[in-house]
N, C-alpha and C positions, 0 to 999 in steps of 0.2 A: 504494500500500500504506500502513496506516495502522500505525503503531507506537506503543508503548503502554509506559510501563518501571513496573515496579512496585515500589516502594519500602516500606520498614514502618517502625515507630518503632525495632523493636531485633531482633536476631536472633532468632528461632523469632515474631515478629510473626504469622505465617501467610502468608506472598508467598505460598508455594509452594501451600500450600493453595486459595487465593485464583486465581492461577495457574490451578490445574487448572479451579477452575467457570467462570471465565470461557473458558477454552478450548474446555469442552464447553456454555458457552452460544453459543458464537459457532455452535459447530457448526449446535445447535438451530437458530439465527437465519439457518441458510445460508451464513454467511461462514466460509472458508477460513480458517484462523492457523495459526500458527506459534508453539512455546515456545522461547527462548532462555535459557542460562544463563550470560552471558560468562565471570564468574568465580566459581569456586568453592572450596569448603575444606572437604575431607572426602572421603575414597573410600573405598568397600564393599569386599566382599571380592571384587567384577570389577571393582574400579582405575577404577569408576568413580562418580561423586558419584550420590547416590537421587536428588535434587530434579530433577536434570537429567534424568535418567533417568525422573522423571514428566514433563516436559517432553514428551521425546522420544516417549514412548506415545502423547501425547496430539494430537501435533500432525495438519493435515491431508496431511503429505507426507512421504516417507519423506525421514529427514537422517541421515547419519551421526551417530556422538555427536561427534564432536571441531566438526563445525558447529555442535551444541547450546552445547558447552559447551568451547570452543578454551581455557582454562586453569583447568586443575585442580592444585589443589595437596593432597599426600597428609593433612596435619595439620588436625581440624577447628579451626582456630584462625582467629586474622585474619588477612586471606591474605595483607598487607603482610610482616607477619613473619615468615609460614611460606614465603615466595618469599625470601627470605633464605635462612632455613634449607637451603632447596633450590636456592640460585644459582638461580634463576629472575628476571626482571624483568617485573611488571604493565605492559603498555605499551598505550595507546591503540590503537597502527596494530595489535593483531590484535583489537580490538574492532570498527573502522574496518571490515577485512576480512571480519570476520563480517556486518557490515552490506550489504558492497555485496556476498559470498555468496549473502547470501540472497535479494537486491532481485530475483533472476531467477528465483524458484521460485513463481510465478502463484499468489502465494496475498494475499487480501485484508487478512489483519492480522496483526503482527507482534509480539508479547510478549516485552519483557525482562525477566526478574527480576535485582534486583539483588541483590545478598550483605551480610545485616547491614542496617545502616543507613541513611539518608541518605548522612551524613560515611564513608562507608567511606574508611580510606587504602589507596593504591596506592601511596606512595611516601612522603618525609620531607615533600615540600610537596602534592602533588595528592592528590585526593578522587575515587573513580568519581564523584559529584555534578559533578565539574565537564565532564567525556565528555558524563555526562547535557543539562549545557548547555550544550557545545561543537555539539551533535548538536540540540538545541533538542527533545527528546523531552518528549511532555504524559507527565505521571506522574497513577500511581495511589498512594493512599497506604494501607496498609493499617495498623490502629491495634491489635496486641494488648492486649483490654480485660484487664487485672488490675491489682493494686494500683500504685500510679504511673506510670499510662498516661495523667495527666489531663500531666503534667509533660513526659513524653517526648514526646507530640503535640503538645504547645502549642510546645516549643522546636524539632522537625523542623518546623513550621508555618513559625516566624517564620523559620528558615533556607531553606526551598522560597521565602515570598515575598522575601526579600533576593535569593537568588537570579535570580529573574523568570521562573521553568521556568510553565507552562501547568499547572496542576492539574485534573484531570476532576475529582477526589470523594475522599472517603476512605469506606472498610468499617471498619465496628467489628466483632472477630474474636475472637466471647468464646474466651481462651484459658485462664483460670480460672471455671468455673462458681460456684466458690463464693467470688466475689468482692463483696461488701458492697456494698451501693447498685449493681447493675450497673447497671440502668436509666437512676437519676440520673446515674451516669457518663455513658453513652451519649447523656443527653440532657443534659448538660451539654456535654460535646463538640460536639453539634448546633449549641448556640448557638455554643461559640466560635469554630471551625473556620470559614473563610470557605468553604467550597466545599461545596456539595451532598455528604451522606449517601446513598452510595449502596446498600448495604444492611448489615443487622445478620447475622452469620452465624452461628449457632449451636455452642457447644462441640462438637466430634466430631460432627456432624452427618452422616449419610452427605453424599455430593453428591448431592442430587437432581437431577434435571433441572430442576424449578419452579424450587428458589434457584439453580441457572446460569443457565438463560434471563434469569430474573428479573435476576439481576447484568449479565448480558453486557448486556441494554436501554438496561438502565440507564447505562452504559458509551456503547454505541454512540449515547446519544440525547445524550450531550455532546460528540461531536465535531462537528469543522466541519464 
């Protein structure tokens, strides 16, 4: 099974969005996946998170939600602080758990989205980034293009390679249409970002099946 986590420069980046086409390109493409959402922050009025819950519709096998998305915390805040608020503790071994869960549900790719950022904290010293390379997961990066997106990608950049995590590609995911120089952004980005551009996704775009297949390829054509 090939596993996938998907990272963005800052919260509402678009994972989630992002997420869903590559879910419904893998489909196109044949292969089996699966959405996970280990941690979350924020629940609807059925107690439980949207993003995960687009996960969950999407995947190729039926999961309960608590396998989706094993900790939800009620505050859409940072979940460090709102697992405080709710005596909760962020702990790796039910991430760990979710992993080896899944590892028996015969499906061929595996999608994490993460929550927030890169640096997300879990606790006063650890980072989900660091699970991420405890776990040795290739990431996707997802870049929301609007004003100081050139700043936030370039500094999640030099942190992913200090790191040493495996990078597929990044998506530019216009999230302000009416953002100034989109373009020059976007291909400003091209050059500095060392990892293949894997596609440009358009403001509120439906999902089409084209731009999923087309993302999910592109995806599957950078792994080993």
């Amino acid at each position: 099974m090939n596993t996938l986590f998907i990272t963005g420069t800052d919260t509402d980046a678009g994972k989630t969005y992002v997420s869903r086409l590559l879910l419904t390109g893998f489909a196109i493409h044949q292969k089996s996946a699966i959405g996970l959402k280990p941690i979350a922050a924020g629940a609807d009025a059925d107690g439980k998170n949207a993003d995960a819950k687009v996960l969950q519709s999407l995947s190729a096998v039926t999961m309960p939600y608590d396998m989706v998305n094993p900790i939800l915390l009620q505050a859409p805040v940072a979940p460090h602080l709102a697992a405080v608020r709710e005596g909760k503790t962020l702990d790796f071994a039910v991430l760990d758990q979710q992993i080896a869960d899944t590892a028996v549900l015969g499906v061929s790719m595996r999608l994490i989205e993460g929550a927030g950022g890169w640096l997300l904290p879990v606790s006063d010293s650890l980072y989900l980034a660091d699970w991420v390379v405890q776990r040795q997961l290739p990431v996707v990066l997802v870049v929301g293009m609007k004003l100081g997106c050139l700043n936030h990608a370039m500094l999640t950049a030099r942190e992913l390679r200090r790191s040493g995590v495996t990078v597929l590609g990044w998506v530019a995911n216009v999230i302000d249409p009416e953002m100034l120089l989109l373009d020059d952004n976007i291909a400003d980005l091209t050059k500095r970002l060392p990892w293949p551009r894997l596609a440009i996704v358009p403001y509120q775009q439906t999902a089409s099946d084209e731009l999923a297949a087309q993302l999910a390829a592109a995806v599957l054509q950078q792994l080993p």
